[in-house]
N, C-alpha and C positions, 0 to 999 in steps of 0.2 A: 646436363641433367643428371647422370649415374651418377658423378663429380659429388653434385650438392646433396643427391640422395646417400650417398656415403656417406656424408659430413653428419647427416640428420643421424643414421641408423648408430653412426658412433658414438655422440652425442647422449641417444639411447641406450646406448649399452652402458657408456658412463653413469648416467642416470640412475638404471634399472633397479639399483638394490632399495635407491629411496623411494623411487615412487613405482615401481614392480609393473606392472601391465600400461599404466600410463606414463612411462619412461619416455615414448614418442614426443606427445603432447608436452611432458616437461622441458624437452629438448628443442620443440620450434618455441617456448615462452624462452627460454634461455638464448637462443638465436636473435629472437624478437630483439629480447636485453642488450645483445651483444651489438646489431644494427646500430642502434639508437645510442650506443656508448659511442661508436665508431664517425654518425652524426652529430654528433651532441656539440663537437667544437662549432659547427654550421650554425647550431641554433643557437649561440652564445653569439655567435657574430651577427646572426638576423637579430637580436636582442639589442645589440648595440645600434645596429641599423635603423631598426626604428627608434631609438632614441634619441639619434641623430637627425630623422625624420622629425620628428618631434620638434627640435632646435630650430627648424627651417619653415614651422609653421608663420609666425610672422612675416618673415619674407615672401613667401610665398602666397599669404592676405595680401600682403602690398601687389605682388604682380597679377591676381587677382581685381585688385581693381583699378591698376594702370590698363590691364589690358579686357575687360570686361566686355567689351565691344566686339572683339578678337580671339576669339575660341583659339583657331588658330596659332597666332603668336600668341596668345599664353599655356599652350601646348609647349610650344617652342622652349618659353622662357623656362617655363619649369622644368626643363627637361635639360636646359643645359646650366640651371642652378644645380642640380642633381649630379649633374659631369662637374662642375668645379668642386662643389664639397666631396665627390668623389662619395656618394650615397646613391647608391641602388635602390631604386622603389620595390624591386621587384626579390632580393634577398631574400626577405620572409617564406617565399617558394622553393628556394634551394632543399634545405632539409626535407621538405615531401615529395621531393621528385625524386630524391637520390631514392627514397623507399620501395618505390614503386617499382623496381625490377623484382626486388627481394620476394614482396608481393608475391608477384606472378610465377615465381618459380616455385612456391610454395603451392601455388594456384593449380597449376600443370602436373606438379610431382604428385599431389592425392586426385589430379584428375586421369589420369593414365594408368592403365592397368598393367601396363609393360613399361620398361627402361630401358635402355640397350637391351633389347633384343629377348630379357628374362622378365619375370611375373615379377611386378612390384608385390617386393613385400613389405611397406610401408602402410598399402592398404588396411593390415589385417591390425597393425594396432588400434587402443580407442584411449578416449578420455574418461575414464569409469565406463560409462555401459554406452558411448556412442561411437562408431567407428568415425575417424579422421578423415576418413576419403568420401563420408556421406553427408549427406544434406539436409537440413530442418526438414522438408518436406520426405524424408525418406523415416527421420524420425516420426511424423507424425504418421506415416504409413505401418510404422512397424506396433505401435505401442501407444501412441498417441502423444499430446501436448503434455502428459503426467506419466510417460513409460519412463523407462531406464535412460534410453538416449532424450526424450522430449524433455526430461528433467533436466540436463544438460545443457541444452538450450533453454530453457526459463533461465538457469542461472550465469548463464550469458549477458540474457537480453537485460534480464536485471543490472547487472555490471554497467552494461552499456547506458541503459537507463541514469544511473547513479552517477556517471562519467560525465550525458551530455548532460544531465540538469546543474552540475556545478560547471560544465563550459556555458550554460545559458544563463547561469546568472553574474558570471564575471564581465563576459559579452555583452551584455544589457548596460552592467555598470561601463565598462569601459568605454560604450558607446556614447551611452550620458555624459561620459566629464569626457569626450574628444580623445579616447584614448586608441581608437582606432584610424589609420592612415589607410585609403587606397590605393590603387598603383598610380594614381596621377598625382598623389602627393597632398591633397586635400584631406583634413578633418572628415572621418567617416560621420562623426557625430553630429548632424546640422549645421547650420550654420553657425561662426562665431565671428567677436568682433571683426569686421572691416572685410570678410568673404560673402560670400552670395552661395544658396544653396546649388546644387552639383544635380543636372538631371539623371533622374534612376535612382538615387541614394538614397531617396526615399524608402523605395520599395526594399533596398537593399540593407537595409536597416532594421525591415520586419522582418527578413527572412535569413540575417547572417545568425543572428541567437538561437535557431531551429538545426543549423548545419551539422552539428555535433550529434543530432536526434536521427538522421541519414544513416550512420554506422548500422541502425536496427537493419535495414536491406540488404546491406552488404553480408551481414552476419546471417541472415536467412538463406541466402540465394547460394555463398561461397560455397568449397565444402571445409570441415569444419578444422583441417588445418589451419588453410589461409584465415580463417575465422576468427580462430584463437589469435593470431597474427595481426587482425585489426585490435582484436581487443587489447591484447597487451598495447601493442603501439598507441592506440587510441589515451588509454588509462597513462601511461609515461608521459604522454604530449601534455595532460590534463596537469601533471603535478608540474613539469618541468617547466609548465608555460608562469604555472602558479609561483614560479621561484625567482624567473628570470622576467616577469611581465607584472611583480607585485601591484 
């Protein structure tokens, strides 16, 4: 943890002259960047992956209704269609799990007031007028939903806002014309020719377009490193998917 907390407070000092008191903050958006460069090869490969998915759609209508009867063996078949073409259903997961440590060490470092053994002094920076290591709810204690730090957050949440409503309308369509795979290898999109609809995918269809809309709680409840941390990632995912998922 002292380790990454160096990395950060360096980062900052490199920072410092352009952006002066939010030098911290411009250093975990640059961190963010730095992550998601370092993934970036994973998401080009889950990109192809599903593409690949995609090529396997017919085949996999057919074993769909050779084995209709047989949950079971069409479990099976599709699953060792997936081993011969050497396609992973499950790909598309890699790049957000490798995240998730990054995450939390960001999470930890403004949740602790100490570090090896000395007063973190990470706490004491902010992002214009909100401290990094505090929380929506500390902002709206301090100043309210329109103080220094609440304004902060509005222009967050707005962010987020702006992010899931363009991941909710690509999701909708993608859903419509069959452009979504789930992990069993099926069309997320309903049924098409020569399949049978998938139970739960129904339900799972209303609620994958709203998933993007989730970031608002995380971004509330975090504190407002890890915070800035979802958004930037969040906002990258949005463009990047839009490049390699046209």
């Amino acid at each position: 943890m002292s380790v990454f907390a160096s990395l950060v407070e360096r980062l900052a000092d490199l920072l410092q002259p352009l952006f002066h008191t939010s030098a911290a903050a411009a250093a975990i958006v640059l961190f963010t960047a730095l992550v998601r460069l370092l993934v970036h090869p994973l998401s080009r490969a889950a990109a192809r992956g599903q593409r690949a998915q995609a090529a396997l759609r017919p085949r996999i209508a057919e074993l769909r209704e050779k084995h209709a009867k047989n949950p079971e063996r069409l479990q099976k078949a599709v699953m060792e269609l997936h081993a011969e073409e050497k396609v992973s259903p499950l790909s598309g997961c890699l790049p957000s799990l490798l995240q998730i440590p990054a995450f939390f060490l960001l999470y930890h470092l403004f949740s602790n007031t100490t570090i090896g053994g000395h007063a973190n002094g990470l706490l004491s920076h902010q992002l214009f007028a909100a401290p990094l290591g505090g929380r929506w709810a500390d902002a709206l204690g301090a100043g309210g939903a329109f103080g220094g730090a609440g304004l902060v957050y509005l222009g967050l949440f707005a962010l987020v806002v702006a992010v899931a409503s363009f991941n909710f309308v690509r999701t909708r369509r993608r859903i419509a014309t069959g452009g979504l795979m789930p992990a069993g290898g099926a069309p997320v999109g309903g049924a098409s020719a020569g399949t049978a609809p998938v139970a739960g995918l129904g339900a799972l269809n209303k609620v994958m377009p709203f998933m993007s809309f989730f970031t608002l709680v995380t971004v509330a409840v975090v504190p407002l490193a890890a915070a800035l941390y979802v958004v930037t990632s969040t906002t990258w995912s949005a463009v990047e998917r839009a490049v390699l998922y046209p």
